[in-house]
N, C-alpha and C positions, 0 to 999 in steps of 0.2 A: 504494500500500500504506500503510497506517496507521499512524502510530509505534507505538501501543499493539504492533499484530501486530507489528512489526521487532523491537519489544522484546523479544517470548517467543520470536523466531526464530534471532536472534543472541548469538551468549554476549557478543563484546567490546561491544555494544551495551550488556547488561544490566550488567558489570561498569562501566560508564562513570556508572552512574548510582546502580548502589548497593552500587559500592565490593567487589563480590563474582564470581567464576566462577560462572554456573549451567550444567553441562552437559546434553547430551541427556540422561545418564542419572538425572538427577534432572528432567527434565521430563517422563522418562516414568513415574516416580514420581505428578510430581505430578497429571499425568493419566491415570493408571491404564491405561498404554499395554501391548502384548504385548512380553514378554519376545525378546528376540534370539537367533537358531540360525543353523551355521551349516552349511559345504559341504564335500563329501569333501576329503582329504589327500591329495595328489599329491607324489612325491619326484622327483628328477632326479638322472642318476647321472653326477657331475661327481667329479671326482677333488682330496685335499683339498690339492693347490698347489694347483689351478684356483680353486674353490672361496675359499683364503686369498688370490691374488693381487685376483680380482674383488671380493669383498665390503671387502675394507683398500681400494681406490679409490671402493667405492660406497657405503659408508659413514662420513660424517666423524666425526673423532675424539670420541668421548665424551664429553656435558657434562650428562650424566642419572645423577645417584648416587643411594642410595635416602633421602636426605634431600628428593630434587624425589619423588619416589615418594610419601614418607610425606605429601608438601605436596597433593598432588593426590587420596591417603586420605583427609585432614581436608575437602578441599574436595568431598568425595563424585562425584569427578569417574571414580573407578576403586576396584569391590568392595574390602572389606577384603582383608586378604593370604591368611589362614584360607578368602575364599571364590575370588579369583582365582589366587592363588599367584606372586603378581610376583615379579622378580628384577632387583635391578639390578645391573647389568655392568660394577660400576666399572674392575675388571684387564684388562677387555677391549678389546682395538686393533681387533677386527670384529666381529659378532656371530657367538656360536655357540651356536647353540640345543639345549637337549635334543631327544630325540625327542619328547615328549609340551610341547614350549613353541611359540609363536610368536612372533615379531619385532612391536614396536608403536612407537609416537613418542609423547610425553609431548602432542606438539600436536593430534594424532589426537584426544583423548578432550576435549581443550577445544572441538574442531570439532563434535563430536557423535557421535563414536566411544563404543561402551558396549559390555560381556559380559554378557553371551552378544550376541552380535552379529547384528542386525537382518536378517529374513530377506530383506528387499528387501535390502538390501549386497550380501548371497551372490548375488543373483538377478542383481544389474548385475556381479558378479566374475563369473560363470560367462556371461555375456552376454558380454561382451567377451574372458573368455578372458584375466584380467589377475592379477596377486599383487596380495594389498593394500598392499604396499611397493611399489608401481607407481605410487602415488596421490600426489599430494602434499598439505595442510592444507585447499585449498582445497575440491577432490574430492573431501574427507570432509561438509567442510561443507553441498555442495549434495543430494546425498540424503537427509544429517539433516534438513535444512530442508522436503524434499518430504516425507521421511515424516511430517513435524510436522505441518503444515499440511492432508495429507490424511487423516490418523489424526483430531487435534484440532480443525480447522475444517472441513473437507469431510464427514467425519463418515464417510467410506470407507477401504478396505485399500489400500496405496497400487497406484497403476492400471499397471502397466511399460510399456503402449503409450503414456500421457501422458506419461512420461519419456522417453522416446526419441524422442516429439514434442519433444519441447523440448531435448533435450540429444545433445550426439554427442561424442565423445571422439577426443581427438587429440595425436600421438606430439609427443614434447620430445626426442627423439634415440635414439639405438644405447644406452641405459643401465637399468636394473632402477629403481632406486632411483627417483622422481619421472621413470618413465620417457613420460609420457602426463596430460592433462589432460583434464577438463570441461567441454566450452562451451557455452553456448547456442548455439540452431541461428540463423544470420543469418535475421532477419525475424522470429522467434519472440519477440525483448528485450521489444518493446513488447506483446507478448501475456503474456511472464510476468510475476510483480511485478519490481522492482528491487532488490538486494541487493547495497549496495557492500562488495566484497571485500577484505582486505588485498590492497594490489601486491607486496606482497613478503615471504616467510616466511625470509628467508635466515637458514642454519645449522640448518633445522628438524629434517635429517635425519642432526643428530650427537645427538639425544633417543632413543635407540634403551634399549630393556629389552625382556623378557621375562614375559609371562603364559601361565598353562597353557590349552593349548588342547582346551578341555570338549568335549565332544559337544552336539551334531552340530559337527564341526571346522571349521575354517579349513584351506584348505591352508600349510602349514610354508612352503615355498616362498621362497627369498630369492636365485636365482640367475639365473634365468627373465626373460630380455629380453620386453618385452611386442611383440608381431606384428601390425602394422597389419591389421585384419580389415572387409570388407566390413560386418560387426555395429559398426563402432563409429560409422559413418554414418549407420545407418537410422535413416527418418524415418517415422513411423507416421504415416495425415495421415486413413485412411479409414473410420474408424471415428467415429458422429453423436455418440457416446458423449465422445470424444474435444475435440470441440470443444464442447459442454456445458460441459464439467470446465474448458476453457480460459478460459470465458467467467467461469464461479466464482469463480476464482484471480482473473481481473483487475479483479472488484472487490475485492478480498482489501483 
């Protein structure tokens, strides 16, 4: 892969060199990419100890005020307030959402997280059956990156049988919060490009606020252990279609 592409693919890349965050959502600006929708609202009917005992362990103590808020405003990293309706939860020991909010991570949206939120996301969230507090920084990363790359250099919608060629998803333990990961499929590395990842995001998931969740939704969802699923292995391999796109990407 080409430094030029790692450069427009990576945000810490591009801050290394000029000093600045570009998010997805300003490189879909800059290439005039489709807005993001998202996927029905599903509740769970947990009673509110249950509810405050799980989320006070699954989520670490708060260090997201709305002065990191207003820092990631400037940096056009997340809509004005006027158009997303942020909230930061500085009083808060867990999160507790309105009805009409969802749960996000301040590290989400430097990964490539944007609102209205990318309708491939929904497509792998309702594929896998997962909350998007399920995910951790990295797992936001690697679909931003696909959809980049097949939007702006492949020059197609991104393809969900090429992704699930390449990627399978896998449990991190009995927990909600970063409860499952993204990996490439063993053998598929030297077929996709390479993209060295942070090893480690620790305390990512004490960045916790609140944006309004627009139509077409997000599920609310913050309690929901994720379910090892047959869906999170499959490997799409049979489609000519498929390995074409493969062959694109690894001169990328």
């Amino acid at each position: 892969m080409s430094s030029s592409l790692f450069d427009l693919l990576v945000p810490q890349k591009i801050s290394r060199h000029c000093n600045c965050m570009v998010s997805y959502h300003k490189a879909r600006q800059l290439f005039n990419l489709k807005p993001l929708v998202g996927t029905s609202n599903v509740s769970m009917a947990v009673s509110s100890s249950q509810r405050s005992v799980n989320r006070a362990k699954e989520f670490q103590p708060l260090t997201v005020g709305e002065e990191v808020v207003l820092m990631m405003e400037s940096r056009k990293e997340i809509p004005l307030m006027i158009l997303s309706s942020w909230r930061a939860a500085d009083d808060e020991l867990f999160p507790s959402p309105d009805t009409h909010e969802i749960v996000v991570f301040d590290s989400f949206f430097s990964r490539g997280f944007g609102l209205l939120t990318h309708p491939f996301l929904h497509s792998v969230l309702r594929h896998y059956d997962i909350l998007l507090c399920s995910r951790n920084p990295n797992s936001i990363l690697h679909p931003a990156i696909f959809v980049h790359v097949s939007e702006a250099f492949l020059g197609i919608e991104p393809h969900f049988n090429l992704f699930c060629h390449s990627f399978y998803l896998r449990s991190l333990g009995n927990k909600v919060v970063s409860g499952c990961r993204l990996r490439i499929h063993d053998g598929k590395v030297i077929e996709y490009f390479f993209v060295l990842l942070p090893s480690s995001n620790k305390g990512w998931n004490s960045g916790w606020f609140y944006v309004a969740n627009h139509e077409p939704s997000n599920s609310s969802e913050i309690d929901r252990v994720p379910k090892t699923m047959l869906t999170w292995t499959d490997w799409f391999h049979v489609e000519a279609e498929v390995d074409e796109l493969m062959v694109l990407i690894h001169w990328l």
